[in-house]
N, C-alpha and C positions, 0 to 999 in steps of 0.2 A: 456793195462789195461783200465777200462771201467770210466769215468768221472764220478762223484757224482751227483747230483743235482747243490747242493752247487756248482761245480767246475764249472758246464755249467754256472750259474747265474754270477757268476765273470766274465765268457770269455763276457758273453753278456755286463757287465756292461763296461768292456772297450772299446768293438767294437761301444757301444755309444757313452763313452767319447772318441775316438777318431773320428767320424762323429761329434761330435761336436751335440752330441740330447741332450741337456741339460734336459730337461722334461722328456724322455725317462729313461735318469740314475738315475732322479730324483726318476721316479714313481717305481722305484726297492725299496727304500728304504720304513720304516713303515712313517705311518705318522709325527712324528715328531721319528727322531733318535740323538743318543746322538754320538758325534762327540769328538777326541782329534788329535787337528791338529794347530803346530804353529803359521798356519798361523791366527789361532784365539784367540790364546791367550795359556796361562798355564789352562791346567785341562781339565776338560769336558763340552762340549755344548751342548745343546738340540738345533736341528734346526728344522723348517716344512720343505718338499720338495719344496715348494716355495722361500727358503731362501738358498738350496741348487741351484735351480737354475739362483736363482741372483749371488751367488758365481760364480760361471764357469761362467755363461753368463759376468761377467765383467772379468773374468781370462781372458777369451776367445780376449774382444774386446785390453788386452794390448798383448798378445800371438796369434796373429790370427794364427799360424801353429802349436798349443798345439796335442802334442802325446804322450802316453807311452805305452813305449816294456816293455811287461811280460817277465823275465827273467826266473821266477818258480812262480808252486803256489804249497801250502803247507798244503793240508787237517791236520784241527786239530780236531780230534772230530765230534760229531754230527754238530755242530753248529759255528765251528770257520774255515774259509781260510785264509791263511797265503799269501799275495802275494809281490813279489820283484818285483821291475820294476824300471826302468830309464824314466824321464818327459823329454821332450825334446822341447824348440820352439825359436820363434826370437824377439827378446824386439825391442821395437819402435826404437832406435839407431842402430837395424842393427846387434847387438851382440846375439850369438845363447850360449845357457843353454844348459847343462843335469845335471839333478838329481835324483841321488838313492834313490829309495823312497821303502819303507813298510808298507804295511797298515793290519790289524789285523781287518778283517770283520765277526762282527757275524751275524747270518743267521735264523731268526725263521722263521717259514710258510712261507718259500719262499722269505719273503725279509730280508733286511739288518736293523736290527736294531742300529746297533755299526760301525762305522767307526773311528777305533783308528790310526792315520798314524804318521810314524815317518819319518823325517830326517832331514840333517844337515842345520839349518835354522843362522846357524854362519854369522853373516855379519865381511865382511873384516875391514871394520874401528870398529870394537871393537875389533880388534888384537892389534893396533894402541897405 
């Protein structure tokens, strides 16, 4: 089965994020994209791509071995990819992560306007 447009833009934007082209994955997106991702809070953000790339670039300097395996990607529509994937790297103590992660990319004239990601951002001491 033949890849979409949409589906190639996704496989590139990961083979960035994981080379670690912060500017690269950056310049996929529109100028300023609206963003829902825990790690920023509840709701929706507007970022620049410059704001995008200070993101990763500090992810990066506490993750320096930051990857994620695409599990599936999920054409929705003209304009929506669905993708699952596992994050995976090693925190400054030495202790190695994976997480499930899904993110809801929407796609106009080629780049990413919407970066909606979800997953489980539960920390353990609020079980406690």
């Amino acid at each position: 089965m033949m890849k979409t447009d949409n589906e190639k833009l996704v496989n590139q934007y990961f083979t960035h994020f994981n080379n670690h082209e912060w500017s690269k994955m950056a310049n996929m997106y529109s100028e300023t994209a609206e963003f829902k991702d825990p790690s920023l809070g509840r709701g929706i953000f507007k970022q620049t791509r410059q704001q995008t790339i200070d993101k990763y670039t500090e992810l990066n300097k506490t993750f320096p071995d930051l990857h994620d395996k695409v599990i599936q990607i999920y054409p929705s529509g003209d304009q929506h990819i669905i993708v699952e994937f596992v994050s995976s790297g090693t925190a400054p103590d030495d202790t190695k992560f994976e997480l499930a992660i899904c993110t809801i990319f929407t796609i106009e004239k080629g780049l990413i306007t919407k970066d909606f990601t979800y997953y489980d951002n539960f920390e353990e001491e609020a079980a406690k």
